[in-house]
Backbone as CSV, one residue per row, in Angstrom:
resi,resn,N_x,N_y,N_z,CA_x,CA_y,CA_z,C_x,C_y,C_z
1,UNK,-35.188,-65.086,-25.106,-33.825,-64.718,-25.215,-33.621,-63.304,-24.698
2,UNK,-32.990,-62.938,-23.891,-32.401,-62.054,-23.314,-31.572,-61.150,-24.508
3,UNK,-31.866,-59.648,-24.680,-30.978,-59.162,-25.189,-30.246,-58.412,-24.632
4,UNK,-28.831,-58.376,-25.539,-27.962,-57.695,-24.614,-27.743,-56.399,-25.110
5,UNK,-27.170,-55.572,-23.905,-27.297,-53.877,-24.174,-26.147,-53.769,-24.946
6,UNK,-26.258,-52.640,-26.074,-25.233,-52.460,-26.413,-24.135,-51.351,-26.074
7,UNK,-23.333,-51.470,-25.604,-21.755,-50.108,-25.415,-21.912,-49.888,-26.599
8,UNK,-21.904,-48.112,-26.448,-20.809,-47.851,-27.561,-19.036,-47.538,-27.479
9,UNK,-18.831,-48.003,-28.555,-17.053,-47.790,-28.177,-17.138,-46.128,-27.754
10,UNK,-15.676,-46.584,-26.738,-15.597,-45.488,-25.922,-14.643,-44.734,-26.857
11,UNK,-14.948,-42.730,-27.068,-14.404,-42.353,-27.586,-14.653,-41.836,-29.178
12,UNK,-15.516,-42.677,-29.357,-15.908,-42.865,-30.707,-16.880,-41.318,-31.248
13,UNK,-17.578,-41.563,-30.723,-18.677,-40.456,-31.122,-18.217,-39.369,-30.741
14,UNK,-16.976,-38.065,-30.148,-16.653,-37.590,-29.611,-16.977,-37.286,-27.780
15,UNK,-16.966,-36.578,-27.599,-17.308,-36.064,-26.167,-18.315,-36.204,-25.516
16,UNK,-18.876,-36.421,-24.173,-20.042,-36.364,-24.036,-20.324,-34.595,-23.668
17,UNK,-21.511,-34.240,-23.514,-21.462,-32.806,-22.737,-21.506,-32.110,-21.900
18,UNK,-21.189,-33.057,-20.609,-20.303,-33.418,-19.782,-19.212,-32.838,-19.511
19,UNK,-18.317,-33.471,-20.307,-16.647,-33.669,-20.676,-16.596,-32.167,-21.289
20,UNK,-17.624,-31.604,-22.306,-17.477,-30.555,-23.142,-17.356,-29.484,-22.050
21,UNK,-18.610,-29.758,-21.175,-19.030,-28.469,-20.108,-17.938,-28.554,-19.302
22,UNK,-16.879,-29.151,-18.527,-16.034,-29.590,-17.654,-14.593,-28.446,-18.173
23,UNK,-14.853,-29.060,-19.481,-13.436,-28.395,-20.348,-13.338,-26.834,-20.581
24,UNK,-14.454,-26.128,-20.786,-15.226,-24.532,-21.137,-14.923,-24.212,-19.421
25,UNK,-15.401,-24.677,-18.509,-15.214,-24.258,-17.541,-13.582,-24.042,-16.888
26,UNK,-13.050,-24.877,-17.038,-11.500,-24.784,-16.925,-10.590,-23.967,-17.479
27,UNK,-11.270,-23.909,-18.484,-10.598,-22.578,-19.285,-10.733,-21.487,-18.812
28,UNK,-12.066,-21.009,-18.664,-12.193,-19.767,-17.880,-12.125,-19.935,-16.897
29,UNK,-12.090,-20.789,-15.861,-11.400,-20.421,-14.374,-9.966,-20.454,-14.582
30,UNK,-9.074,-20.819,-15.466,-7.552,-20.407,-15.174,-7.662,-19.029,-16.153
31,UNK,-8.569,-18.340,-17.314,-8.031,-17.283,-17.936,-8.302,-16.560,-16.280
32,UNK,-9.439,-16.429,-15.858,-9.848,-15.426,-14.966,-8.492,-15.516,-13.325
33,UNK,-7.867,-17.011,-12.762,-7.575,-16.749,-11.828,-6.193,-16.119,-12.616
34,UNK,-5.540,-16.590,-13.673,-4.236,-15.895,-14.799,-4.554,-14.084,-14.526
35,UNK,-5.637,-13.624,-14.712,-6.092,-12.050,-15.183,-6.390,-11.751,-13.437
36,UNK,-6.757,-12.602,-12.937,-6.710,-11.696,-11.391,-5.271,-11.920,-10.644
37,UNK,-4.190,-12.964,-11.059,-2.394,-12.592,-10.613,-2.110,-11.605,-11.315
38,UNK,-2.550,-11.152,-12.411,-2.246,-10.385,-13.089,-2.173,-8.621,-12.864
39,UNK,-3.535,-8.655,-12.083,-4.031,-7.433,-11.791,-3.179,-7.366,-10.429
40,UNK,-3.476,-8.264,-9.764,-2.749,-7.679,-8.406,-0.924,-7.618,-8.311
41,UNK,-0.530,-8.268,-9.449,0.751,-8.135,-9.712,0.757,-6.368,-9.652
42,UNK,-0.183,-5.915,-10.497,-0.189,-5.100,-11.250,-0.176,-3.412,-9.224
43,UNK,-1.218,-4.102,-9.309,-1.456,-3.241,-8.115,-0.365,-3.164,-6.670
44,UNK,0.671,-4.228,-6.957,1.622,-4.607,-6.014,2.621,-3.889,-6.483
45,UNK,3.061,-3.510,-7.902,4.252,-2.932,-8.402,3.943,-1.564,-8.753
46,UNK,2.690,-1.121,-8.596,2.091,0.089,-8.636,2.506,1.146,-7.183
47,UNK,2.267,0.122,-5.762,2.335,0.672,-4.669,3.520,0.846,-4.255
48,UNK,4.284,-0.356,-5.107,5.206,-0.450,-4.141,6.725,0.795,-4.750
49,UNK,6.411,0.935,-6.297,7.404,2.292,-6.817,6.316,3.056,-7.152
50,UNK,5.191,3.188,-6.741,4.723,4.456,-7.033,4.939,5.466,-6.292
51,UNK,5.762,5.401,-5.285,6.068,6.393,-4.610,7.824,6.879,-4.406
52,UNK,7.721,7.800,-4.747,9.067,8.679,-4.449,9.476,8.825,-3.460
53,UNK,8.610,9.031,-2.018,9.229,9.299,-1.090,8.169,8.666,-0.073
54,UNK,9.473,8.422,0.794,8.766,7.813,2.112,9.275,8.181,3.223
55,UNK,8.822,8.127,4.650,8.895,8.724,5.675,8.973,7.445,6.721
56,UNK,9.211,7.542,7.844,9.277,6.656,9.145,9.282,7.647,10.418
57,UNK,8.317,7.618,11.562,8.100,8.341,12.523,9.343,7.490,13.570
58,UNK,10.858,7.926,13.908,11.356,6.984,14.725,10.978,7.248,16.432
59,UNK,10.716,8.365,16.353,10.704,8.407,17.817,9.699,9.888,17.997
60,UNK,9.274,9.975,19.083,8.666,11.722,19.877,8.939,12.128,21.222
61,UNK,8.991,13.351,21.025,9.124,13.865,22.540,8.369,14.714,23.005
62,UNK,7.489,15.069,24.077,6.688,15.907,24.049,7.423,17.240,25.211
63,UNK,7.945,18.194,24.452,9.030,19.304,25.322,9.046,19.692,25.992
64,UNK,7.459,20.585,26.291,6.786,21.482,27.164,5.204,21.067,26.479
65,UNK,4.411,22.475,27.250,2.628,22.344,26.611,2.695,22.981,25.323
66,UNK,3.532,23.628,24.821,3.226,23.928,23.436,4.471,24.031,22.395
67,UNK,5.093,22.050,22.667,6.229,21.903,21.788,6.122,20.446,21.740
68,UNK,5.934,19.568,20.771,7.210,18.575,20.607,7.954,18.378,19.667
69,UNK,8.764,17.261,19.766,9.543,17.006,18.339,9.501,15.496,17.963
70,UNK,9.255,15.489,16.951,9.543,14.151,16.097,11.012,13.491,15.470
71,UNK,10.928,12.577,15.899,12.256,12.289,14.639,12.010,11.754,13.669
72,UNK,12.138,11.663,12.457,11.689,11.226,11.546,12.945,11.103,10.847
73,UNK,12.865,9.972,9.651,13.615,9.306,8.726,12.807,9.431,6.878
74,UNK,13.492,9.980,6.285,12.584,10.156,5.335,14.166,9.673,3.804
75,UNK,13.518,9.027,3.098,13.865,8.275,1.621,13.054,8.887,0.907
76,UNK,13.948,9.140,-0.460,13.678,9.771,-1.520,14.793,9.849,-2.632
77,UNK,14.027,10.027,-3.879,15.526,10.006,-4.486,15.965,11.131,-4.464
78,UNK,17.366,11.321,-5.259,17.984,12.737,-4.755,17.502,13.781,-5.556
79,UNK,17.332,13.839,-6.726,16.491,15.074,-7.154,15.279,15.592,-6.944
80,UNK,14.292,14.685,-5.854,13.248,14.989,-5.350,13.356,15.808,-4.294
81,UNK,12.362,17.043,-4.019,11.948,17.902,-3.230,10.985,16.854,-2.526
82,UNK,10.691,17.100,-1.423,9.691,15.947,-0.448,9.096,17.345,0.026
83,UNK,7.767,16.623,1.139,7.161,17.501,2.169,6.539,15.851,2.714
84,UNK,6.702,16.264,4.398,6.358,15.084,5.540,5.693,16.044,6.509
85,UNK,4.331,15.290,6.381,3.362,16.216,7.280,3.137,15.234,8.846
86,UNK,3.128,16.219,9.616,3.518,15.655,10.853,2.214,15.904,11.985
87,UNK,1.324,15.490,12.844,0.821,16.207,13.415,0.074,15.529,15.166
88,UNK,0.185,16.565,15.836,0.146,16.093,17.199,-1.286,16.328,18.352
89,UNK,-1.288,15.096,18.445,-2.736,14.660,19.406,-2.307,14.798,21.008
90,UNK,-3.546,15.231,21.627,-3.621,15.433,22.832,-3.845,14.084,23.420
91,UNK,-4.454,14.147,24.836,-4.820,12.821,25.448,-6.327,12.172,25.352
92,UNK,-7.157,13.101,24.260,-8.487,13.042,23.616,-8.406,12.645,22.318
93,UNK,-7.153,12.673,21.854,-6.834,12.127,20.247,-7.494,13.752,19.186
94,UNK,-7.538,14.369,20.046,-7.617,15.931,19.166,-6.051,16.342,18.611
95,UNK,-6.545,16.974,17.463,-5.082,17.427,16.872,-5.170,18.944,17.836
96,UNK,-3.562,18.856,18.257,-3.589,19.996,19.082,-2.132,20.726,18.197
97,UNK,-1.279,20.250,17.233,-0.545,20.485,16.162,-0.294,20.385,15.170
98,UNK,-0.306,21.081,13.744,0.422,20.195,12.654,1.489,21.085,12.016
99,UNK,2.210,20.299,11.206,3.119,20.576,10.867,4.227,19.953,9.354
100,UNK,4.444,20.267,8.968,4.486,20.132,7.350,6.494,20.721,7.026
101,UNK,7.015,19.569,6.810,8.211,19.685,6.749,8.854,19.564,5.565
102,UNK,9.455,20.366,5.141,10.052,20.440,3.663,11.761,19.789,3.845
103,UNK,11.643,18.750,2.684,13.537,18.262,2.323,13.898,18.660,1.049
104,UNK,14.827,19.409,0.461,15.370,19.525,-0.527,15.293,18.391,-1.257
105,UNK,16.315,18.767,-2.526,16.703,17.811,-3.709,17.660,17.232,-3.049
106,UNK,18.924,17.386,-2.332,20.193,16.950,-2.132,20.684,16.239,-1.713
107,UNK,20.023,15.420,-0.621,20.000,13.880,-0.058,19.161,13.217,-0.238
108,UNK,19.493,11.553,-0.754,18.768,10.647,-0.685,18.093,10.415,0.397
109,UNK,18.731,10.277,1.913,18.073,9.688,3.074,18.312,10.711,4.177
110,UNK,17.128,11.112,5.168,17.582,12.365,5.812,17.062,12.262,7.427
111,UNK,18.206,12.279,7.802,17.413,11.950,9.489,17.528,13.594,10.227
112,UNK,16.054,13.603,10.650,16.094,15.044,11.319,15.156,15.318,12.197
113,UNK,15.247,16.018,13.089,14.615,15.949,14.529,13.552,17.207,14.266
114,UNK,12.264,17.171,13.906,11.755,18.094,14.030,10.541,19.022,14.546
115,UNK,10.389,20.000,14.981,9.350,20.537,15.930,8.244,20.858,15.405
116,UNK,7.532,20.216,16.932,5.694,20.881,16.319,5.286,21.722,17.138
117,UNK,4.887,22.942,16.920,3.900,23.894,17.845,2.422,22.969,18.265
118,UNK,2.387,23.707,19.408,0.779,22.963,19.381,0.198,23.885,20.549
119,UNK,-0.903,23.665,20.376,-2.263,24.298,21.261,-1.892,24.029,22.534
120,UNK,-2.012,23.025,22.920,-1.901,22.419,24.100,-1.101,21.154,24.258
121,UNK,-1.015,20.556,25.365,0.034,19.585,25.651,-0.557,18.033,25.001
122,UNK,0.319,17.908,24.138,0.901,16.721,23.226,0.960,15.542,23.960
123,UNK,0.286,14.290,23.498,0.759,13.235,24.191,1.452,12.283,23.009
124,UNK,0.724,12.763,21.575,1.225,11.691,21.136,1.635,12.427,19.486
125,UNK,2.669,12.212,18.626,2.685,12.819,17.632,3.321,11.552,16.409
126,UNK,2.365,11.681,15.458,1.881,10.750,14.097,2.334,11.092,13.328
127,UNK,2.967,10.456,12.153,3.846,11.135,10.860,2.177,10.665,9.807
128,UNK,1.665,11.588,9.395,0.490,11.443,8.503,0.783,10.776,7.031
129,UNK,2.211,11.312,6.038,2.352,10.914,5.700,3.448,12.019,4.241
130,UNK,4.220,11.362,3.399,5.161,12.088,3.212,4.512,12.180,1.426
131,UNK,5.326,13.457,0.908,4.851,13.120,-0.905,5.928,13.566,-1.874
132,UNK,5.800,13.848,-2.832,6.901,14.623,-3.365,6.090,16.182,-3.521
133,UNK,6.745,16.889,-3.606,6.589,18.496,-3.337,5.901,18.981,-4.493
134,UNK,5.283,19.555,-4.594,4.604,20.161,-6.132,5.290,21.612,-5.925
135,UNK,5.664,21.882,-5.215,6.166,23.879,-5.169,5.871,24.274,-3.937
């Protein structure tokens, strides 16, 4: 006589460990991918108002061998003092100028054309980058 295998009812005995290990794992891959949207939320709303003031290089001109000017566009709020540092490369990518531009408290948004001395003749001039003023 042939015996027959026995099933156990499904369900019965709880989980296999398997099913247990499957479930532990799921958990911590959504706490961890939850805590890494989290962080970069975090690092996205950090960059993006952590700053007071910002700058835009719109245009350059190079004048003579020891002038150009930038135009620049600079945002800020209005009780902020700014400084937008500016500075100008030759045709070797040597800094042959810099230059460091101060905006009052009194306008929010400020368009202004402004000059760089330099060593020698300018080919190309870079807005480095703008901050709020410490004094």
């Amino acid at each position: 006589m042939a015996t027959a295998r026995q099933v156990l009812p499904e369900g019965r005995y709880g989980r296999s460990a398997d099913e247990r290990a499957d479930r532990k794992l799921k958990i911590i891959g959504s706490l961890l991918g939850v805590g890494l949207l989290a962080l970069m939320g975090w690092f996205g709303l950090h960059y993006v108002g952590g700053s007071a003031i910002s700058g835009e290089l719109i245009k350059f001109d190079v004048v003579s061998g020891t002038e150009a000017q930038a135009h620049i566009e600079v945002r800020k709020d209005t009780g902020t003092d700014g400084v937008c540092t500016l500075r100008a490369l030759d045709v070797d990518h040597k800094e042959v100028g810099l230059k460091e531009a101060r905006f009052g408290a009194g306008e929010s948004r400020i368009d202004e054309v402004v000059s760089v001395r330099t060593t020698g003749r300018a080919t190309a001039v870079e807005l480095v980058g703008c901050s709020a003023d410490a004094g």
